[in-house]
N, C-alpha and C positions, 0 to 999 in steps of 0.2 A: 675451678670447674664450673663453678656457680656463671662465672661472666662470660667461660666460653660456650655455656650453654645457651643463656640470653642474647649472645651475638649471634648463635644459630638459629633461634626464634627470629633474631627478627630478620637477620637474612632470608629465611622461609618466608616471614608476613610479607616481605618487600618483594622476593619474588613470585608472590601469591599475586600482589596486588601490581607487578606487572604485568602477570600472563591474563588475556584479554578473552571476554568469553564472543568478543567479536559480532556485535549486537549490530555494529556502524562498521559499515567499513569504509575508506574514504581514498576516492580513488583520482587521479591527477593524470588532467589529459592536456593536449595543446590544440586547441579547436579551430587549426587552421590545415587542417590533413584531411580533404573528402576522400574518400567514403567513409574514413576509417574512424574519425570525429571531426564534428565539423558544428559550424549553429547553423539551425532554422531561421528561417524570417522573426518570429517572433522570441528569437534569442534561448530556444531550448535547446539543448546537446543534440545531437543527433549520428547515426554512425556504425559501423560495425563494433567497433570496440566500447560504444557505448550499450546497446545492444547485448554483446557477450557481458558487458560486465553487471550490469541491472539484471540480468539472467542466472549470473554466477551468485549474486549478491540473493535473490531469490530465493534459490534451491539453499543455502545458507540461514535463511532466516532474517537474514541483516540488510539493513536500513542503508542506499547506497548514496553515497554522499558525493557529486563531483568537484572535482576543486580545478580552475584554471590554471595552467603553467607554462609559459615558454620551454620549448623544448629543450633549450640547454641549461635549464633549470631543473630539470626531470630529476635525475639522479640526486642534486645535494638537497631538494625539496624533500625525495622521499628519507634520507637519511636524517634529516632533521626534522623528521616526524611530522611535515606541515600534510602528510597521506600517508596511507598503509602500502598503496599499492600504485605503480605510476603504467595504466595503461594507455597505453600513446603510439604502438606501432612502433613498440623500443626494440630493435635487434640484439640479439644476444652475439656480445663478444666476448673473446677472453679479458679484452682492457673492461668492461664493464664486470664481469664477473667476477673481477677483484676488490673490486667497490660493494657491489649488490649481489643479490640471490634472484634466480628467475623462477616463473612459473613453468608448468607444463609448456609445450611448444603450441602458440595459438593459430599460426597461419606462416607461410614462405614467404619473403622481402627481395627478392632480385630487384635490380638499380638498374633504370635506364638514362641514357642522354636524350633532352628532348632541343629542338633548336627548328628553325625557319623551315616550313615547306621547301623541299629541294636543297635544302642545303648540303655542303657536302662533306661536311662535317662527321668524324667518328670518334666512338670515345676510347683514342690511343692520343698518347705523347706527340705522336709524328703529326697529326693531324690538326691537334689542339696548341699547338705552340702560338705563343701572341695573341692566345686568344684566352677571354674572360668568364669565368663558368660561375652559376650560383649555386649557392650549396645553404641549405638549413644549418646554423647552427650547433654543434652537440649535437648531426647525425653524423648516421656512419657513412654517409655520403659525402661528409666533411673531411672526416679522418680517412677518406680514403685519395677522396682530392688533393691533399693535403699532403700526404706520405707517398702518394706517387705522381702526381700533377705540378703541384707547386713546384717542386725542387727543378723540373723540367723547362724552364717557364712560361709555365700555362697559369695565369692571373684566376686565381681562389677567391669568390668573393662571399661569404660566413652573414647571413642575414636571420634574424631575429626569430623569423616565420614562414612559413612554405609562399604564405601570399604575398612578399614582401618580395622573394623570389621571383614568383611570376609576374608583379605589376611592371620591374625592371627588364624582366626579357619582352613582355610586350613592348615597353618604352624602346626596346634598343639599345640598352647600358648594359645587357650583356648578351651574350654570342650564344649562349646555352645555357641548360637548368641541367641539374644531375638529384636524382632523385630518387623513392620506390616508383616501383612500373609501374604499380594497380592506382595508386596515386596519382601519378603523373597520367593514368590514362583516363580514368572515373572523373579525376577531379579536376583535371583541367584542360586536355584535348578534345574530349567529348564535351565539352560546355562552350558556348560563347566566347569565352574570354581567350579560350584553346585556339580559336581560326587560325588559320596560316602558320601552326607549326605541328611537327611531328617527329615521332620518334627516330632518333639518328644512329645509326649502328643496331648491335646486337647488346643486349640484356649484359651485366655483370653480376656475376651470382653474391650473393652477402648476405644468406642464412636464413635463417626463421626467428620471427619475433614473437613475445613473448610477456608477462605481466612483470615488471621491475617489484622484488620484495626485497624489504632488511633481511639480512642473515638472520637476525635473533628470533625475528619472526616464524622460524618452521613450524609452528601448530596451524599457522595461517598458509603457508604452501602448503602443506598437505591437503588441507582441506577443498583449497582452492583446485589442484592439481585433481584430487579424484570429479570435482565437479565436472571441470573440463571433461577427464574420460567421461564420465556418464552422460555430458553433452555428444560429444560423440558417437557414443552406442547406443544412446535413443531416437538420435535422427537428430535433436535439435540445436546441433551446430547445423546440420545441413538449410535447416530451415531457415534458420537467422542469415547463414549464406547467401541462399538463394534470394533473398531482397534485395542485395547490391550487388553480385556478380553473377555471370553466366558461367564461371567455371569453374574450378576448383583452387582457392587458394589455399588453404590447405598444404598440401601434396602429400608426399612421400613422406 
């Protein structure tokens, strides 16, 4: 009795001294996504999701720590504890929700094809066949390319970074970009770099994104999760909106 009582001690001590009074919380972005994160000239984060999360981190009390990640890094980064929380414009799917835990719903992700002014390009099978499309890595832009493009054959090309993407469709090594809309429109049509292409076809809906958490973690989704609603019902999601979009991404 005596030992299986000390093995309950110290199972209690150990899970005392896992649970996290959440002082730091340290969150893992891919800073090559405008609006959503992205760098400054002088190499500071900058972003919507950097923005909501220095906000969430705030109303928490905790110290917000960003850490840089390629995005198909995201998931086994957070799982292997190198961050608490991987906010990066990560959609929630079922295949990741088997892996990870999400937060509240932080905004809508529909996917556009973006490709050459006048082109006459759409994003169907019929259209795309023989033709070469980039996709971010470890997004759902991939797995979607992927599960219903590739096997078609429409040439899936899996890059590192969003900007690694677009420096090739400017080159001409590939036909189109697939990507989120607000993304693809903020960050790279409305800029310089965007001239001479635009969006091709109609929008493909793929969910609302969301804050990647560990499962074990639920003291930390909760917490995070009501912040979110109280951003909301005091206006100041709207306001942190309202600096990089004119409309509501959000939605429904």
């Amino acid at each position: 009795m005596k030992k299986l009582a000390l093995c309950v001690a110290l199972a209690l001590a150990a899970g005392g001294a896992y649970a996290k009074d959440w002082t730091t919380i340290r969150f893992g972005t891919d800073a090559s996504y405008a609006p959503f994160e992205s760098k400054a000239p002088d190499g500071k984060l900058v972003g919507f999701d950097i923005d909501l999360g220095n906000e969430i981190c705030k109303r928490l009390n905790a110290k917000c720590v960003w850490v840089e990640q390629d995005f198909d890094g995201m998931i086994p980064g957070l799982k292997a504890k190198k961050f608490d929380g991987a906010l990066s414009a990560l959609t929630i799917t079922p295949q990741r929700e088997q892996q990870i835990a999400f937060s509240a719903k932080l905004f809508n992700t529909p996917t556009r094809l973006v490709a050459k002014k006048g082109s006459p390009l759409q994003p169907t099978i019929a259209s795309l066949q023989g033709k070469t499309v980039g996709v971010e890595q470890g997004s759902i832009q991939e797995t979607y390319a992927k599960e219903n493009w590739a096997p078609k054959g429409i040439n899936v090309i899996p890059y590192q970074n969003q900007d690694q993407v677009y420096l090739d469709l400017q080159s001409g090594r590939l036909d189109a970009a697939l990507q989120d809309e607000v993304q693809a429109n903020l960050g790279f049509l409305k800029t310089p770099r965007g001239a001479g292409f635009a969006f091709a076809g109609q929008e493909i809906p793929t969910g609302a994104a969301a804050i990647g958490l560990r499962k074990e973690d639920a003291d930390l989704k909760a917490k995070i999760d009501k912040t979110i609603a109280d951003m909301i019902q005091d206006g100041t999601y709207k306001k942190i909106e309202s600096k990089y979009f004119d409309f509501d991404v959000y939605g429904g």
